[in-house]
Structures are given as structure tokens and as C-alpha cells.
N, C-alpha and C positions, 0 to 999 in steps of 0.2 A: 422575455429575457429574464424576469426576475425567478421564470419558475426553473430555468435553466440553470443558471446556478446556484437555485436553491440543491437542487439535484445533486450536480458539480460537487458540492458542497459536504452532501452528504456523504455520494459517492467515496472521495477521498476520505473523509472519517470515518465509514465505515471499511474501506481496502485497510487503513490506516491499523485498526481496531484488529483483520485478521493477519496481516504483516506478524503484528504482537504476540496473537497464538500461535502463528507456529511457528516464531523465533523460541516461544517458550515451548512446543513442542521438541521442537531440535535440541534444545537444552537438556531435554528431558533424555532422548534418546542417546543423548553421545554417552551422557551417565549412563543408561543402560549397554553400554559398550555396540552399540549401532550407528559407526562414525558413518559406514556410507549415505547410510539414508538420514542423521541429519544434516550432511553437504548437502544433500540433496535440497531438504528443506530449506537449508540456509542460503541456497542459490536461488529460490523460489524468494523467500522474502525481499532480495534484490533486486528480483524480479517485481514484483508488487511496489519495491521504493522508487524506485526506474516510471512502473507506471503513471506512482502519484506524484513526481515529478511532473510529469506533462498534465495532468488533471491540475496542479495547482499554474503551469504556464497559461493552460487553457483560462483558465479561472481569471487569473492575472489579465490576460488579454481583455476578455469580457468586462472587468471591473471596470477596465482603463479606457473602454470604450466610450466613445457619446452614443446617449442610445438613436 
């Protein structure tokens, strides 16, 4: 169990970590006058914050577990 959500753990900090780049990608590009494609990107980050949502449910569950 512990290696699990050591994993868990990681997981979300590192989704966490690419959330960050390419919210800062999108930034980048709306300045470049490329609004479609950072929606795009910025629907994707949602996408990744959605996910680690449930990575930290999962997590949360696990902690709260007796082993």
C-alpha cells in the first residue's frame, strides 16, 4: 500500500507540474495572437485539474483507510 501511494503521490505532482506548462504555454500563445489553440490548451489543463482531482479522492481514500 505504501508504494501505491507513494506513486499516487507522485503522479499528481508531477500531472500537477505539467497542468503549469501548458497553462503557461497557452499564455504564451494567446499573446501570440493564437486564441484557438490556447482554448484549446486551456481546456486541456481542466482537463489534467478534473483528473487530479480524483488522484487526490483516490489518495484521500487510501490514507483514510485501516490497512
Amino acid at each position: 500500500m505504501a508504494r501505491i501511494k507513494t506513486l499516487l503521490a507522485y503522479m499528481l505532482e508531477h500531472n500537477r507540474e505539467h497542468a503549469g506548462e501548458l497553462g503557461s504555454l497557452a499564455h504564451e500563445l494567446r499573446h501570440a495572437g493564437r486564441d484557438g489553440a490556447a482554448d484549446i490548451l486551456d481546456a486541456g489543463v481542466k482537463d489534467f485539474n478534473r483528473g487530479n482531482e480524483k488522484l487526490v479522492a483516490a489518495l484521500g481514500l487510501i490514507e483514510g483507510e485501516e490497512p
